[in-house]
C-alpha positions as CSV (number, residue, x, y, z in Angstrom):
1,X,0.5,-31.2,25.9
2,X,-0.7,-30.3,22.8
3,X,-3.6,-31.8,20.5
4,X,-3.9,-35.6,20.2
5,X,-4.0,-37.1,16.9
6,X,-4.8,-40.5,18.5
7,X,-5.0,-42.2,21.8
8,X,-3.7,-45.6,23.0
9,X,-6.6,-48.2,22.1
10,X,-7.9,-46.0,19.6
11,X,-8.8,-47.1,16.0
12,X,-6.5,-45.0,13.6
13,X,-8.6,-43.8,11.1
14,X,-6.1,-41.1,9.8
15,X,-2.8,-41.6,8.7
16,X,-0.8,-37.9,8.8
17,X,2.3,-37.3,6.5
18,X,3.5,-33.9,8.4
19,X,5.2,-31.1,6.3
20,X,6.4,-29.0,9.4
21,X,5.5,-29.5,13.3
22,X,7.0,-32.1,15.5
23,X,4.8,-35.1,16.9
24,X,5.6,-37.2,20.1
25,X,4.7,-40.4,20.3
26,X,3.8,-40.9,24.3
27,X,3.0,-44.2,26.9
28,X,0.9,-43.3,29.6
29,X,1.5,-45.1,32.8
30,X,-0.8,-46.0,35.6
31,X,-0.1,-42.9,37.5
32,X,-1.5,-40.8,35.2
33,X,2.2,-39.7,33.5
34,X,3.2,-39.0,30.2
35,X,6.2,-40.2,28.9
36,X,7.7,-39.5,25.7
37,X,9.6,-42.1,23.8
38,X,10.2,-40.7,20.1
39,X,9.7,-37.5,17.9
40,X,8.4,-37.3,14.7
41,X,8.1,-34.8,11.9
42,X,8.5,-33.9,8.2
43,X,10.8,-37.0,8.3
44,X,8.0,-39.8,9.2
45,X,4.6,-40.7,8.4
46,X,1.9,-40.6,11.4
47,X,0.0,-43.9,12.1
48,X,1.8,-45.9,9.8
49,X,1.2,-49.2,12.0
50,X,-2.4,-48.9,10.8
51,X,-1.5,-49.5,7.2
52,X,0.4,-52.6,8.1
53,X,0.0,-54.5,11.9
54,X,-3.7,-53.3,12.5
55,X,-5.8,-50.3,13.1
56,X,-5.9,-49.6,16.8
57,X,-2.9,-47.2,18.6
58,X,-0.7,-48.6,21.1
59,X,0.3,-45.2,22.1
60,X,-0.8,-41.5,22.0
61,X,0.5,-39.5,19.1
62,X,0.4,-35.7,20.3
63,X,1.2,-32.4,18.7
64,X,4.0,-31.3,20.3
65,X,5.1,-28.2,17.9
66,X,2.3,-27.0,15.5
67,X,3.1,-27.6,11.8
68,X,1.3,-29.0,8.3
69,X,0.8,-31.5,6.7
70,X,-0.9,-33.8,4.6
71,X,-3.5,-36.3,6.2
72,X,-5.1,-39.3,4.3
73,X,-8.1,-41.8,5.3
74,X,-6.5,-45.3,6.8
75,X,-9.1,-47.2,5.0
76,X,-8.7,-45.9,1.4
77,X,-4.9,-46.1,1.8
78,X,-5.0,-49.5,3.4
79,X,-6.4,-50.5,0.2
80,X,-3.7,-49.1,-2.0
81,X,-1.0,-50.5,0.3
82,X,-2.7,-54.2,-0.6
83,X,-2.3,-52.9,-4.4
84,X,1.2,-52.0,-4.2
85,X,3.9,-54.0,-3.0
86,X,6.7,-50.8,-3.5
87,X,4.2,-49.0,-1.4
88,X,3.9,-51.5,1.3
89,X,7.8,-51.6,1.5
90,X,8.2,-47.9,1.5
91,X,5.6,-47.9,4.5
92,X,7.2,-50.3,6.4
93,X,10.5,-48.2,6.3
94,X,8.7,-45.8,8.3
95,X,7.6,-48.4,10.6
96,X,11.0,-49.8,11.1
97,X,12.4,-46.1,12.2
98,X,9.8,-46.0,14.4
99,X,10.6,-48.7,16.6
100,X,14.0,-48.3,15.7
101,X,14.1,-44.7,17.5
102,X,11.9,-46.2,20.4
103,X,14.6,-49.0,21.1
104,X,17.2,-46.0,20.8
105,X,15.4,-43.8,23.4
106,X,15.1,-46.6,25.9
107,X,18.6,-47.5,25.8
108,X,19.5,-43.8,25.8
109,X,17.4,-43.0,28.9
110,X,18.8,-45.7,31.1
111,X,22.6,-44.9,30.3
112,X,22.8,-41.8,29.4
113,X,22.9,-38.1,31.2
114,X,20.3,-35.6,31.5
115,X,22.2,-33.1,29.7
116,X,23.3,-36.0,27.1
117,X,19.6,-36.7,26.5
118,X,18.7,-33.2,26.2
119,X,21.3,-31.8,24.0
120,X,20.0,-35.1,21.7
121,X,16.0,-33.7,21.9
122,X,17.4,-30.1,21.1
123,X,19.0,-31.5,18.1
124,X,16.2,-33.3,16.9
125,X,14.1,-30.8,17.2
126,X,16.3,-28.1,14.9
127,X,16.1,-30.8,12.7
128,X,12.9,-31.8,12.2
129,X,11.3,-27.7,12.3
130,X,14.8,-26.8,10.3
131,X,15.2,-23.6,12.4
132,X,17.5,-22.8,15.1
133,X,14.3,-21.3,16.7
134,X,12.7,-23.9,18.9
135,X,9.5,-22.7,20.5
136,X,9.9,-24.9,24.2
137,X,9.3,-23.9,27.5
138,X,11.4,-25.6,30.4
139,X,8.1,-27.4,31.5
140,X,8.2,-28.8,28.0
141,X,11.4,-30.0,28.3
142,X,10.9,-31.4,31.7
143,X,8.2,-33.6,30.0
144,X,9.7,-35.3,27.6
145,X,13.3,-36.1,29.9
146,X,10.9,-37.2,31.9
147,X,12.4,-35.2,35.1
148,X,11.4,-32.6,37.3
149,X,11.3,-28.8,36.1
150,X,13.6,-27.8,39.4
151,X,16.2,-30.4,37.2
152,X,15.7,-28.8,33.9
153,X,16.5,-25.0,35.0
154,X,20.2,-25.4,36.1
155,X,20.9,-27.3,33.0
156,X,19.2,-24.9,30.9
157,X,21.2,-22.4,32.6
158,X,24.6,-24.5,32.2
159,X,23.9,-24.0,28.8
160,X,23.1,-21.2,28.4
161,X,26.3,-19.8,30.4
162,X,28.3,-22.1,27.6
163,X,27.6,-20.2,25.1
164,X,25.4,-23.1,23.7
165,X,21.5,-22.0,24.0
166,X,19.6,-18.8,24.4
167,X,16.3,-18.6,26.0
168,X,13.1,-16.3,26.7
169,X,9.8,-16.7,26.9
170,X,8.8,-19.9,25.9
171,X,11.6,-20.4,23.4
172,X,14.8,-21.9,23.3
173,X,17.5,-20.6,20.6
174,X,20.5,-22.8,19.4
175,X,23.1,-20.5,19.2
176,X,26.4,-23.0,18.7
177,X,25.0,-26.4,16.8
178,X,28.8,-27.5,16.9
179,X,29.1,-27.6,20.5
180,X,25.9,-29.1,21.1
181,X,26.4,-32.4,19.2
182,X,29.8,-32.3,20.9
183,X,28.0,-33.1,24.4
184,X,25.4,-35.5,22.7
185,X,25.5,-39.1,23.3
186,X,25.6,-41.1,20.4
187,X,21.8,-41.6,20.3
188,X,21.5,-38.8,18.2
189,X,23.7,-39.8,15.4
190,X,22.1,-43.5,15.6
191,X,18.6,-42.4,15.1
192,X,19.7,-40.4,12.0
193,X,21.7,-43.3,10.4
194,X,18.5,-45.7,11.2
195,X,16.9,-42.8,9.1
196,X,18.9,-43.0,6.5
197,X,19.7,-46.7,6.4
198,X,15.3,-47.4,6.4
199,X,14.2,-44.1,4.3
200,X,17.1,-42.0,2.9
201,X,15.9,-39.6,4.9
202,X,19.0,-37.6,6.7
203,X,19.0,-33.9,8.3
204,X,20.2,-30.8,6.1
């Protein structure tokens, strides 16, 4: 995984506003595991919970795709949120998608197929770096469905023969958008309209 910008149990002392990148939100279990349960990007703000329910994490926030971004102390904002009610409500939009795409994820992952669910992370993805260019290995991709890698290569491969993703080296390349959301489940468009219902926020 990549670099953490806060553990579970943590105190959030930085609250990022990313530009670029993508950021998964991940539960560790007792074994040791990794899960991941939402993506994040230019469409979120980072650590938001501390502005509003308390300082200390509940989950790890890791980089998953390098990006930029703006960061801000939790303490001096926390005091401006207390200042400004619009502020406060604007925040809490960003909180609200945030369990909003949680909810989505879990309901997705116990109903949905593995190529459903993956054609849905692909899409997010594209839209949150806004390239068709998606710099994820297989192993990657076996992390965040939460399966094992042996699982992930015939469907990459599936595909691939479709005429629906390219890959090399550590990258995957979306070569027919179209046909992907065709084979998504319906997760995909729900997390956008919670995006746009809560923040205005909707893909280009």
């Amino acid at each position: 995984m990549g670099a953490a910008l806060f553990s579970a149990a943590e105190t959030i002392s930085r609250i990022y506003f990313p530009e670029s990148g993508v950021v998964s939100i991940v539960v560790e279990l007792g074994s040791g595991q990794f899960i991941k349960v939402a993506m994040f990007g230019r469409n979120s703000v980072i650590g938001v919970g501390a502005l509003l329910d308390g300082p200390t994490a509940i989950h790890h926030a890791i980089a998953q795709v390098s990006g930029a971004g703006l960061v801000g102390d939790a303490a001096a904002l926390e005091h401006l949120v207390k200042q400004s009610e619009s502020l406060r409500e604007a925040l809490a939009g960003y909180q609200q998608i945030m369990v909003a795409q949680i909810q989505q994820v879990a309901a997705c992952n116990a109903v949905h197929t593995i190529e459903e669910r993956l054609s849905r992370w692909l899409l997010q993805t594209r839209d949150l770096l806004h390239s068709d260019h998606l710099p994820l290995t297989q192993q990657a991709l076996s992390q965040i469905l939460a399966v094992q890698r042996s699982s992930v290569t015939p469907l990459a491969r599936s595909l691939r023969e479709a005429g629906l993703i390219s890959y090399r080296r550590g990258r995957i390349h979306i070569v027919d958008r179209d046909g992907l959301s065709e084979i998504c489940c319906e997760c995909y468009a729900a997390i956008n309209a919670h995006y746009h219902r809560l923040t205005g926020w909707k893909p280009h």
